[in-house]
N, C-alpha and C positions, 0 to 999 in steps of 0.2 A: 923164148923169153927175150928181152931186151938185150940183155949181154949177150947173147948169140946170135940176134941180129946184127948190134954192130961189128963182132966177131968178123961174122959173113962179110957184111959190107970195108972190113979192112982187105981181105984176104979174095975178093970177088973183084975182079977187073971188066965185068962184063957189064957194060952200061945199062942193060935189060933188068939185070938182074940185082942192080944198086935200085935203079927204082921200084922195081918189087917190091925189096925190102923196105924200102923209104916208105912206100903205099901203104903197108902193112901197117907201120909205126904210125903212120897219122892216123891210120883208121882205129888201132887200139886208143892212142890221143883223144880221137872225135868219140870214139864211145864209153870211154871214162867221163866224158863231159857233159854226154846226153846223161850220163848216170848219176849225175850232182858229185861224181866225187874226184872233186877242184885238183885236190893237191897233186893226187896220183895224175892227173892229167898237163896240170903243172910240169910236174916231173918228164911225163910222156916227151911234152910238148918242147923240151929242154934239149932231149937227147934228137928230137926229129930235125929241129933247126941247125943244131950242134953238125946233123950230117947233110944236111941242105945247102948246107953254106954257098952262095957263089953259085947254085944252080938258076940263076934267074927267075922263071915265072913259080917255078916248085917252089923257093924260098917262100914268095910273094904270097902264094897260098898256103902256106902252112901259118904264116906270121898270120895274115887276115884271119884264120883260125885260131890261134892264139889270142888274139884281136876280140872275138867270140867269146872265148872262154872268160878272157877278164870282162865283158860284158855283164857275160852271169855272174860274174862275182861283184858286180859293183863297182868295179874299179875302171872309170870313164877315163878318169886323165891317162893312163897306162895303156886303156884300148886305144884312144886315140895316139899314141906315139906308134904304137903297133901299125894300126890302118896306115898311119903318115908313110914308114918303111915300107909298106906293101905297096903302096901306092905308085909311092917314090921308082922302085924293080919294075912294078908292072907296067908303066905309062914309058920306061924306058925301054922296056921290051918287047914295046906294041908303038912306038916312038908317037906318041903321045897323040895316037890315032883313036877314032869315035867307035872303041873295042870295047864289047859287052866287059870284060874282067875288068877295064878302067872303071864303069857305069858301074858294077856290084862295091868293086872297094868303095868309090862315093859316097852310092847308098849307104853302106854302112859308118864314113866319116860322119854322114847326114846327123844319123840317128844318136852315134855318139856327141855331136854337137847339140842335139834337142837336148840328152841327157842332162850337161853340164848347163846347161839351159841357156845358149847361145842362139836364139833363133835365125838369126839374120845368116851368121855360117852356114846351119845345116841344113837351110834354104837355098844358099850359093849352090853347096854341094847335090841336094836334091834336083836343081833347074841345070845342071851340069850332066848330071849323071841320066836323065830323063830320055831326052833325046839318042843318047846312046845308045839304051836298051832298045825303043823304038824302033830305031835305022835299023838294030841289029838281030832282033828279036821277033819285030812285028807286032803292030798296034795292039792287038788280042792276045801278048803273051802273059802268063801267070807275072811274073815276074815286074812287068807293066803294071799290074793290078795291085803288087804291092807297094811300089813307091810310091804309088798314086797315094793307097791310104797312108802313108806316112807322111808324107808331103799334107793331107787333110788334117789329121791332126795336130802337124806342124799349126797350119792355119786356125783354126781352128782355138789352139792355147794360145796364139798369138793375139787373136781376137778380143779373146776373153779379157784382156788386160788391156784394151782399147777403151775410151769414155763409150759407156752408155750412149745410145741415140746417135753415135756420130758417121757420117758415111764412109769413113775407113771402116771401122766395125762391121757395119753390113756387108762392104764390098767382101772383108778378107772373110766372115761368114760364108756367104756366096760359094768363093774360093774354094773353101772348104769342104761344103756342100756338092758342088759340081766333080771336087776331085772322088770323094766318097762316094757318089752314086758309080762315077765312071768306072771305078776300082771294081763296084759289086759287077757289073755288066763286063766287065774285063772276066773275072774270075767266073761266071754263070759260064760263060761262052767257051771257056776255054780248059775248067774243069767240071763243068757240069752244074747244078744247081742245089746240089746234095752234100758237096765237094766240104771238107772239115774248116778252113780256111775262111770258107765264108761266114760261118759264123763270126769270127771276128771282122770282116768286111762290114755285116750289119747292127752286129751292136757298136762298133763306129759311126754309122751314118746315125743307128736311132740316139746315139746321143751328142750329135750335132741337130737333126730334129729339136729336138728338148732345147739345147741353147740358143736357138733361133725362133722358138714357142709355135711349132708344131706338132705337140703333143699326141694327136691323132700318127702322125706319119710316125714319131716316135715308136710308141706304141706295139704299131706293127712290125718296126724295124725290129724292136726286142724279141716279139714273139717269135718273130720269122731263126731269129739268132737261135734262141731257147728250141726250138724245134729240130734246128740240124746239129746244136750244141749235144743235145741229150741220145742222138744218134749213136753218138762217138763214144770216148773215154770221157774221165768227167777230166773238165780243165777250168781254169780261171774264169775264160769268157762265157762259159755258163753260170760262176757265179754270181760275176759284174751285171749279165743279161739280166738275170733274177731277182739283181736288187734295183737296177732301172726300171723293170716294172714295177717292183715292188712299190719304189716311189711316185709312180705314175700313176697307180692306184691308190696311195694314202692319198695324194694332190687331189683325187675325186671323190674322196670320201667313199672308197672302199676301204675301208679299214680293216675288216677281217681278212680281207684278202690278199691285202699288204702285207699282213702279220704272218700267214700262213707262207708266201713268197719270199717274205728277207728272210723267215729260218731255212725255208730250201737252200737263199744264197748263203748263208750263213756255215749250213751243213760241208756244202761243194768248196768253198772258199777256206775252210780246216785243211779240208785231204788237198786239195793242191797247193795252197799258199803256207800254211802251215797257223795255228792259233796266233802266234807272236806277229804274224805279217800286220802292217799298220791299216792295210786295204781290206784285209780278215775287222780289225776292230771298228774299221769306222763304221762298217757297215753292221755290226752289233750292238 
């Protein structure tokens, strides 16, 4: 248990064998969190830092995990102080060299910036963090293929909020577009075309599709999602898939077929989001 690992770790002078223990504790940490259950891992998460202290790149990773976990809980402004520390360790660790662990903390300052809905930050941090993974990773890594889509959806809500008709709008459209296909050809290539991940790769693109009035490429983007979505477990992005076509068919005056579709997404959007979720209702 917990108090017998730190036990250990008072009474163990063997640097092997401190991070052992340390390893042990985050990964009970990381899978209380995979588990939804926050506090325990809160807790977890308290006692791992508590003995990381001053370890350089371990701290850095554990906070960035921490960083994670207030993600899931909703709490952006807290994540982001967390990322800032981690960042802070590891760019000093790596002396503020073009190091994939620099590029991941980024990414994820990125994403907590879209959150709080800062776009223009978590665009810095995204065009920052990009080239990193790149140089360090190689054009065709997984990992490539997810900043990409986060970087399109950055674009993409950014758009949305541009005047109608105006050529910022298209251009950052575009943007959008070009980074979302890139991500799916990233991900095909590199875990295969089956791979669970892509489902969310293209019901991103089909619903940049739809905001740029493609509705054909749309369309297929969902179906293509719904196909490798229903492979898996069920998750959200098969029930977002579901009610993007679903709308894609009411807009055609398939009606019955819409109606049969949004209770699928309907059904799938219960068991993983939960009744109460706002993304459960609006699609009800």
């Amino acid at each position: 248990n917990a108090e017998r690992t730190e036990f250990l770790w008072e009474h163990d002078q063997a640097v092997e064998a401190r991070l052992l223990l340390l390893g042990g504790l985050g990964d009970m940490a990381e899978l209380l969190r995979l588990m939804q259950q926050f506090a325990a891992a809160l807790q977890a998460y308290s006692r791992v830092l508590r003995l990381a202290h001053g370890s350089g790149t371990t701290e850095a990773v554990h906070l960035n995990n921490l960083a994670n976990l207030h993600m899931d809980m909703l709490n952006y402004s807290t994540a982001l102080g967390l990322y800032a520390q981690s960042l802070e360790i590891t760019e000093s660790q790596y002396g503020h060299a073009q190091h994939p662990e620099v590029g991941r903390v980024l990414h994820n300052i990125g994403l907590c910036y879209r959150h709080l809905n800062e776009p223009e930050k978590a665009m810095k941090a995204f065009d920052r963090a990009l080239p990193m993974l790149v140089d360090a990773l190689g054009e065709f890594h997984p990992e490539v293929g997810t900043i990409l889509n986060s970087m399109s959806i950055l674009w993409s809500q950014s758009a949305k909020k541009m005047p109608k008709g105006s050529e910022e709008r298209r251009v950052a459209f575009l943007q959008a577009l070009q980074a979302a296909q890139r991500s799916v050809v990233i991900r095909e290539r590199s875990l295969g075309p089956e791979h669970p991940s892509l489902a969310g790769a293209y019901s991103n693109m089909g619903r940049i599709y739809n905001l740029v009035g493609d509705s054909t490429a749309a369309q297929r983007c969902f179906i293509r999602s719904i196909e490798i979505a229903e492979k898996g477990e069920y998750t959200p992005i098969l029930g977002r898939s579901l009610s993007h076509l679903a709308q894609h068919d009411f807009q055609n005056g398939k009606v019955s077929s819409a109606q049969k579709k949004f209770r699928s997404a309907v059904n799938v959007l219960r068991v993983t989001l939960g009744v109460k979720h706002a993304y459960t209702r609006r699609v009800e």
